[in-house]
N, C-alpha and C positions, 0 to 999 in steps of 0.2 A: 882877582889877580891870578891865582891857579889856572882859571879856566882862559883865561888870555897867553898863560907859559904853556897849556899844551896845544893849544890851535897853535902856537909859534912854533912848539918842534913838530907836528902834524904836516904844517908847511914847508917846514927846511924838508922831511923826510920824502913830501910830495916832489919837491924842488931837484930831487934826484933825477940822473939821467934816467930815461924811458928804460932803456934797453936796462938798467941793472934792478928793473922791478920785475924781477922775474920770481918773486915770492907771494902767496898768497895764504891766506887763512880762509876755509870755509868749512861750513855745517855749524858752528860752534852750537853746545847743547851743555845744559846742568845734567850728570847724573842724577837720578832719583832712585829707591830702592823702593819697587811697589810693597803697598800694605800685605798684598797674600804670598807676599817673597820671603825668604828666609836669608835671599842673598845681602851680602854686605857691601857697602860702598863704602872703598878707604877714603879716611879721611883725616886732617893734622888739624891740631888744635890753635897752632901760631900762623901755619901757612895756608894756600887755598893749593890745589895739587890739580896739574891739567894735564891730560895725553894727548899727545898729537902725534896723528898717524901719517907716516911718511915714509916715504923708501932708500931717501938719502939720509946721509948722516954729517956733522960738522958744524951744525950751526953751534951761533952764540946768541944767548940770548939776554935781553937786560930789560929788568924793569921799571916803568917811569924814567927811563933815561938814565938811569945813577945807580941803579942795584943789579950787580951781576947775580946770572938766576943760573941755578943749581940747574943741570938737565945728566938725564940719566938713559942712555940711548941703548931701547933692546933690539929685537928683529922686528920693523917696520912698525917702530911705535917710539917718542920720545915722552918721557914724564919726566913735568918740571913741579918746581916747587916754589910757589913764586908768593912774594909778601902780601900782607892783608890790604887792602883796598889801590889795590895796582891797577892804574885805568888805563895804559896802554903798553907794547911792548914791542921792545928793537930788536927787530929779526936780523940776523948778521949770516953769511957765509960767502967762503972765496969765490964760487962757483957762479954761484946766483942773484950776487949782490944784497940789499941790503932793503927793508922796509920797517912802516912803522904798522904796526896793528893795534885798531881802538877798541875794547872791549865794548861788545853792543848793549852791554846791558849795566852804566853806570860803572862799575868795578869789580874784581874777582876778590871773594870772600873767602876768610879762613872756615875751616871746619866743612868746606863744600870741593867737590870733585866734578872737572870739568871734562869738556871731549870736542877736540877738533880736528880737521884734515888737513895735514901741511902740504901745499904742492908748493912743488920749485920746477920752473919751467928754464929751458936753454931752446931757444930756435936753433943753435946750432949742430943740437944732440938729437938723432934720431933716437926714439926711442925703441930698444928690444926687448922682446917680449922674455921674461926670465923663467916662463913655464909653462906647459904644455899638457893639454890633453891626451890622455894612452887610453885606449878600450879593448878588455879583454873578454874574448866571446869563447866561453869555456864549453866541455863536454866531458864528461856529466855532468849533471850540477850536485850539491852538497861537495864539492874540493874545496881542499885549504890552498888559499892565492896567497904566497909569501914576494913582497915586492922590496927590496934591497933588505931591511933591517924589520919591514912591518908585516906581521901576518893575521890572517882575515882567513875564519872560518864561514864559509860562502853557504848561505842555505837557500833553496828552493830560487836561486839567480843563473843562469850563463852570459850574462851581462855585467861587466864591472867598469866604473868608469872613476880614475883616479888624477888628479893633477899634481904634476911632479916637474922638478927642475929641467932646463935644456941640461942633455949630456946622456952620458952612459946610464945603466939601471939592468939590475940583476932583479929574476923572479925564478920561483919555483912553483910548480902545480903539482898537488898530488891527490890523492882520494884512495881508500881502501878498495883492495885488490884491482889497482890498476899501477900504470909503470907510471914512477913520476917524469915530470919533464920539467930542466933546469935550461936557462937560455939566457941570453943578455938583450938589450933593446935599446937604442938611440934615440932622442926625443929632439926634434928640430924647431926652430921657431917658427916655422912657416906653417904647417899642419899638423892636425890632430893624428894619431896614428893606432891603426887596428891590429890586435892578435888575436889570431884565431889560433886554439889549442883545443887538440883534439886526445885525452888521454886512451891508451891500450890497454885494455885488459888485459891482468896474467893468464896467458892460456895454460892447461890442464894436459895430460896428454896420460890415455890408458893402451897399457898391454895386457893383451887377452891369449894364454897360452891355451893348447886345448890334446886331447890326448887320438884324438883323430886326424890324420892328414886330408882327407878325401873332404874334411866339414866345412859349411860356409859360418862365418862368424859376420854376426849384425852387429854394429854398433849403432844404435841410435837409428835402426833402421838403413844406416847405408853398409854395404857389403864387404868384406873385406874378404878375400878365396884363402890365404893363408894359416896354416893353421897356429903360427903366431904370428900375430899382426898387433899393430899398433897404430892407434886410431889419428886421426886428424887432430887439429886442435879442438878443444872443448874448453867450456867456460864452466865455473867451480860449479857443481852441484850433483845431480840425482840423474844418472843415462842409466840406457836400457841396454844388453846385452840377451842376446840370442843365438843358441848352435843348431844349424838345420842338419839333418842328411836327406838331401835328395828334398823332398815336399813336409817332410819330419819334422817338427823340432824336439830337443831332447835336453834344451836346455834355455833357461829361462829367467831372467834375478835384472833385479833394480842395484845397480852400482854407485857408493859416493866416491865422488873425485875433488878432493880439496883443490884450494888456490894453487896455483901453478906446480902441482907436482904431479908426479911420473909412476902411476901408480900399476900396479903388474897384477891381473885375474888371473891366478892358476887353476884352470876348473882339472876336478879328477873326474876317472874312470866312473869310479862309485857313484858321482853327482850327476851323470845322464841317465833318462828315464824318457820311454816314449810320453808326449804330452800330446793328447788333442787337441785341435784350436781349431776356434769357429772361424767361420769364413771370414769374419769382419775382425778377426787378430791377427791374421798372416800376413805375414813382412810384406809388403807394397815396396817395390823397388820403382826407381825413376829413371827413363831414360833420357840422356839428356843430348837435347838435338842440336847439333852447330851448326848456326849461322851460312845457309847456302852461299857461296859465292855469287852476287849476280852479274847477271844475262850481260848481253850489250844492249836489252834493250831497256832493262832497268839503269843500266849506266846512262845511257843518253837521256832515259828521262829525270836522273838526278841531273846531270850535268845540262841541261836546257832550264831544269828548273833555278842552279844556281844561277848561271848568266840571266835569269829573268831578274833573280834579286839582287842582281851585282848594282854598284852606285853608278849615277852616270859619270863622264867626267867632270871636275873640279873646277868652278867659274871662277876667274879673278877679277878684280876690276883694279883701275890704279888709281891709286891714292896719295894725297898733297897734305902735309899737317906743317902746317906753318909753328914756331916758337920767338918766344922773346928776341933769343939773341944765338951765336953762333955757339954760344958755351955751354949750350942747354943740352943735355941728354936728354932723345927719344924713347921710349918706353914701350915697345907692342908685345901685349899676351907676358910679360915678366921677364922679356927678354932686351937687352940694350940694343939699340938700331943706329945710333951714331949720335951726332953732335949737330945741332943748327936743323934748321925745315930738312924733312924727309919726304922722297918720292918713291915711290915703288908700287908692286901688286900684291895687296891680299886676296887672300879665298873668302867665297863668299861665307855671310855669317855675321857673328857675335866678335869683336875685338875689345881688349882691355887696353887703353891706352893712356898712360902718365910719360910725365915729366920729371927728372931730376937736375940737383944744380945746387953744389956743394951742401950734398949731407940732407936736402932738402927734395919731397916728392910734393906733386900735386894733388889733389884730390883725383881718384881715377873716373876718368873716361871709358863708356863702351862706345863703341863704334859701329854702326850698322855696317856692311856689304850685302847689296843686293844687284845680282845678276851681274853687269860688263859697268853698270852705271860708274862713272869715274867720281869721287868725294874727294871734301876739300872743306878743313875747318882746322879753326885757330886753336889750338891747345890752352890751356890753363897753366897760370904762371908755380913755379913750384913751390910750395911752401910749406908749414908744419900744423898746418890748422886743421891737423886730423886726429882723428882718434880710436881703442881699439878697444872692443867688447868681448870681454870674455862671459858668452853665456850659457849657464847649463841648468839643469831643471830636475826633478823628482821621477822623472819619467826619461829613459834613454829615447835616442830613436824621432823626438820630435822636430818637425820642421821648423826652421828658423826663417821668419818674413823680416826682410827691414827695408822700412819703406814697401812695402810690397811686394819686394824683389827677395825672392830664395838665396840665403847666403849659406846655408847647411844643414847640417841636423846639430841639434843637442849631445852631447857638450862639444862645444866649437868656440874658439877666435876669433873672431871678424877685425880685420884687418882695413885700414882706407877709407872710415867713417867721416864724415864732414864735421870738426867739431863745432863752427861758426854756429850749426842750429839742431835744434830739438829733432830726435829721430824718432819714430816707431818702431818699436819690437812686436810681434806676433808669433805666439806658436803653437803649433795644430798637429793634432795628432788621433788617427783614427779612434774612437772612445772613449778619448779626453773634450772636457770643454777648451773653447776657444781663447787665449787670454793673451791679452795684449797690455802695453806698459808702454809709455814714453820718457825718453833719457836725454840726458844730451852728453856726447863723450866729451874727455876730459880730451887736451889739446894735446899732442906726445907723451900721453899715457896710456893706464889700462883703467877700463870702469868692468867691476864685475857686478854680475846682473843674474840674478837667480829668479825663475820661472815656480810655481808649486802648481801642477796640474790638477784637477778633481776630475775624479769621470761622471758620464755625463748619467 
């Protein structure tokens, strides 16, 4: 009798409209707590406790049809607390409508801790990416990388790759005896985005008085005529200083010059002394030669050489893309082109071409152009049966293949996946082995996808 009352609500639940089964249950899995683990698996001694990971919030949920079930909604995670041998469950929300879910495995037991993935789908909601890739390519390495509230002492890295919300983001970089640098940085949902930060060292800076007008003073080897001078910048540590008269020196000493300060040599009267120096100690000076103007006939031979490498001119051919209907929006390269079939010229090449049509793209289109040849093909109807891969790996810098086609480097977004079927990922990286995985993207989602490289 039981098993005849739940096929009967199984069917009312089936019997709903299509469109409001836009909820699903997948992965479902028992927690375990392995033998060499220390970790613990909660668990309730009356109830059975299951997570479901999800990005929306607002459901209701009830179990066997007659027990409303306790749910406790954190950041992309709901945990419910649902009675001992519950064999199926009413998934409820405004949004998304309404289904029923069978546990696969006879019934959900007290004392046991479960784990599934709730998606809730809308055809009508395009889906946005809520976080983005930032990559910062530092100099030096060993800086402390502070990014809004979190800070990251950086060792033997100038590579840092962090995922962080669309919007504004505050950082600071700094490193002993260099100047910090504080900045802000926007993060969009279309692409990943690079800083390059390049920190300055506190420069040094010495004055060397001396009790001769007529004396040359070396710093470090380069010459200064004044008999106070003050040297160039220098970076914290150990310079040489030297006083010539004439081919003479008479003065001679290893100087420390801390982090950025201003430090003043007063040599006396008393502290010159003739010194002889062997031939392979005397100041070596440099002269430094500038860049001759050239000729007109080095000019023309730059100037023949660029017009050898200039492009030729830019071939178009015209082009006819036919669409569903007059309300359909054309799509070339991420740019809008109108409404209804499109004629025009493109450059020869590679073209990206979709479809939109309320709230809805199609899977994208590349387009060949070759030479003057005129093309002529049907676009694909718009719809949401795409999906978007956020992938990133242990190794920066790696190529990203899907389907065999280059869609970036490591870490990156991929954007306009077909989610109808199983795709391949691949990615290679000079030193790394080879490693590839296949997925299928979620439909107006995001599936994230982690790579672990070994070398080879």
């Amino acid at each position: 009798m039981k098993g005849w009352l739940l096929t009967c609500i199984c069917l009312l639940g089936s019997l709903l409209p299509v469109d409001a089964q836009q909820i699903n249950v997948e992965d479902f899995t028992r927690l375990k707590r392995p033998l060499w683990k220390r970790s613990k698996v909660t668990v309730d001694k009356q109830l059975a406790i299951m997570d479901l990971y999800s990005s929306e919030k607002g459901f209701q949920f009830t179990a066997d049809g007659k027990t409303a079930v306790e749910a406790e909604e954190g950041e992309g995670v709901i945990t419910l607390k649902i009675p001992h041998k519950t064999r199926f469950l009413t998934i409820k929300h405004p949004d998304y409508g309404q289904t029923v879910w069978r546990v696969p495995k006879k019934y959900l037991k007290k004392k046991k801790h479960y784990r599934a993935t709730l998606d809730a789908y809308d055809p009508l909601k395009e889906y946005k990416v809520q976080k983005q890739w930032v990559l910062f390519r530092l100099w030096p390495k060993n800086v402390i990388l502070t990014v809004d509230s979190t800070r990251m002492r950086l060792q033997e890295t100038d590579v840092v790759q962090q995922y962080l919300a669309v919007g504004m983001h505050h950082y600071t970089v700094e490193a002993p005896f260099y100047e910090a640098v504080t900045d802000s940085f926007e993060l969009t949902d279309s692409v990943k985005l690079e800083i390059p930060v390049r920190l300055q060292p506190f420069y040094s800076y010495l004055t060397v008085k001396v009790p001769w007008k007529g004396a040359d003073v070396y710093i470090d080897n380069v010459l200064a005529k004044n008999a106070q001078t003050t040297s160039q910048r220098l970076s914290a540590g150990v310079h040489h200083v030297a006083l010539f008269w004439g081919p003479d020196c008479y003065y001679e000493n290893m100087v420390v010059v801390d982090s950025a300060a201003k430090k003043v040599l007063d040599i006396k009267l008393e502290e010159l002394r003739l010194r002889r120096l062997k031939k392979q100690d005397r100041v070596q000076t440099k002269t430094v030669v500038q860049d001759a103007t050239p000729d007109s006939t080095t000019s023309s031979r730059v100037a023949s050489k660029r017009a050898a490498g200039m492009k030729t001119a830019t071939v178009y051919a015209p082009v006819t893309l036919h669409v569903a209907d007059d309300s359909t929006e054309v799509w070339i390269d991420r740019a809008p082109m109108g409404r209804g079939d499109w004629q025009g010229q493109l450059a020869q090449g590679f073209h990206l071409v979709t479809t939109r049509k309320d709230g809805q793209e199609s899977v994208p289109t590349y387009l060949w152009v070759e030479n003057d040849f005129p093309v002529e093909m049907n676009l694909a109807v718009p719809q949401t049966s795409y999906g978007l891969l956020n992938i990133h790996s242990n190794v920066i810098g790696a190529k990203v293949f899907i389907n065999g086609r280059q869609a970036g480097v490591t870490p990156c977004v991929v954007q306009g996946i077909d989610a109808s079927r199983v795709c391949e990922i691949c990615l290679q990286k000079e030193g790394f082995k080879e490693k590839k995985q296949k997925v299928r993207p979620k439909r107006n989602d995001l599936l994230n996808v982690y790579f672990k490289l070994k070398k080879k």
